[in-house]
Every structure is written in C-alpha cells, then in structure tokens.
C-alpha positions in Angstrom: 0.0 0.0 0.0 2.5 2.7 -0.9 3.6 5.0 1.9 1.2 3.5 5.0 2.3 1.3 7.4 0.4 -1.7 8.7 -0.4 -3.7 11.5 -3.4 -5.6 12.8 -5.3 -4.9 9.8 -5.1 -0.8 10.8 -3.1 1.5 8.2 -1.4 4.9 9.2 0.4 7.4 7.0 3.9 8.7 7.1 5.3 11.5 6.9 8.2 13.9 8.0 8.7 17.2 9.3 11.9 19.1 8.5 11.7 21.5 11.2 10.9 19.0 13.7 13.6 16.8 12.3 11.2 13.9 13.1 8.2 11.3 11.3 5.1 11.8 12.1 1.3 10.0 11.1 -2.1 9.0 11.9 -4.3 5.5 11.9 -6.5 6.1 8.3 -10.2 4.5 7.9 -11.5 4.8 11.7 -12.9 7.7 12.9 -10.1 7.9 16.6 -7.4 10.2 16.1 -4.3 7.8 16.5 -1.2 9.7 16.0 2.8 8.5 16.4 5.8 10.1 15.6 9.3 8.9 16.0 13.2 9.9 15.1 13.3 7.4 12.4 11.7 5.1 10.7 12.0 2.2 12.7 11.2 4.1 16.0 7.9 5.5 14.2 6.8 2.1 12.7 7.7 0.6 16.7 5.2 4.4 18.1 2.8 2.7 15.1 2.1 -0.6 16.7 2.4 0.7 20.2 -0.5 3.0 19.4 -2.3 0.3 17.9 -2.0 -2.0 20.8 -3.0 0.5 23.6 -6.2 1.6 21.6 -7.1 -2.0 21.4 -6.2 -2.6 25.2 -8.1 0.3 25.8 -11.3 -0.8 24.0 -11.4 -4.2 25.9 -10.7 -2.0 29.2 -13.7 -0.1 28.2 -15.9 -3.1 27.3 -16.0 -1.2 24.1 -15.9 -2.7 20.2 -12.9 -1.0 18.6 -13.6 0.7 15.7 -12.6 -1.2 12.2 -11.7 0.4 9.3 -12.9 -0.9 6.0 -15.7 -2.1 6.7 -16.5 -3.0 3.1 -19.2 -0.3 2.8 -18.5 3.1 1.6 -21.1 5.7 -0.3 -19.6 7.1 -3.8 -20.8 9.9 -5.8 -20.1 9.3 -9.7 -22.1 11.4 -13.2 -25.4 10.0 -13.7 -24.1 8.5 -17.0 -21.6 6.1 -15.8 -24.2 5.4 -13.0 -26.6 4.2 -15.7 -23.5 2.7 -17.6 -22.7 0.5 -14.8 -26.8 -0.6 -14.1 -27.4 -1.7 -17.6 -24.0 -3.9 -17.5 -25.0 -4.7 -14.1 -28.5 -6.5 -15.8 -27.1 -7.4 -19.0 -24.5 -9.6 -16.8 -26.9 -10.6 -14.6 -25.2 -8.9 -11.8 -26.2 -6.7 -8.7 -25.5 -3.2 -9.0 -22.8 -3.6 -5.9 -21.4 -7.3 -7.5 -20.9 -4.7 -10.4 -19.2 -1.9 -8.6 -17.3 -4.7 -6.4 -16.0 -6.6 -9.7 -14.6 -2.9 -11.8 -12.7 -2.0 -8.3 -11.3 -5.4 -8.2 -10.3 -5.1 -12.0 -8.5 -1.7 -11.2 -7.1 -2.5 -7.6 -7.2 -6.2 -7.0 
C-alpha cells in the first residue's frame, strides 16, 4: 500500500517534518485520532504498533468494540451516466448493482 504502514489490519500514514527533524502520522479508515511520531523510521513504525495495541487494550478496558476500518461499505458519488453505464452492465450480466461496482474495483485494484 504505498507510503502507510500496517499492522493488525489498521493503516497509518507517514510523513516527515523538516523542522521537527522527526516522522510523524495517523491511523486512516477509523474515525479515533491515533497519531505516532518517532526519530526514524524504525522508531515511528515501533510508536505505530504501540498506538495500535493501547487503543485495542483500551477498547477491551472499556468493554468497548474497537472501531474497524474498511468495513466494506462506503457511499460514492459518480455522473449520472456512468451510474446508468454500470446498471445496464449490471443486468445485461446478470449482476447486482454492488457485485458490479465490487468486480470494476477489483479489475482496477485487486
């Protein structure tokens, strides 16, 4: 996935600011503000994790679900057109709408 780091099926960004001298990111696809930072790589990928594991900790403290990103259901906004485009393959195919949707990400992604 490019430029994220992973871990327990969570994702977070880097990134690196010059006048802090230092890497910095956040946990993408959940709605928590996780942040980490760390002096190099390895230290901010190690801050990662750590973050990770004490929100998770934290939720079972709590007695709470933690939050999981990528659920598998998102809402899109696309031109009329290509929405009717994508019905009428969706029928001639004998597909639902979201099997159709599902299958053209997994051509351009999977």
């Amino acid at each position: 996935m490019g430029n994220l780091l992973s871990y327990k099926n969570y994702n977070g960004t880097v990134e690196y600011s010059k006048e802090d001298k230092c890497f910095f990111g956040k946990v993408v696809g959940i709605k928590s503000l996780l942040s980490y930072e760390g002096d190099s790589v390895q230290e901010l990928e190690q801050d990662f994790q750590n973050v990770i594991d004490e929100y998770l900790a934290d939720c079972k403290e709590r007695n709470v679900e933690p939050e999981q990103p990528y659920k598998g259901t998102f809402n899109v906004r696309i031109s009329p057109e290509l929405h009717r485009n994508i019905a009428v393959y969706a029928i001639e195919h004998g597909k639902s709408l979201n099997a159709a949707v599902e299958e053209a990400i997994g051509n351009m992604v999977g």
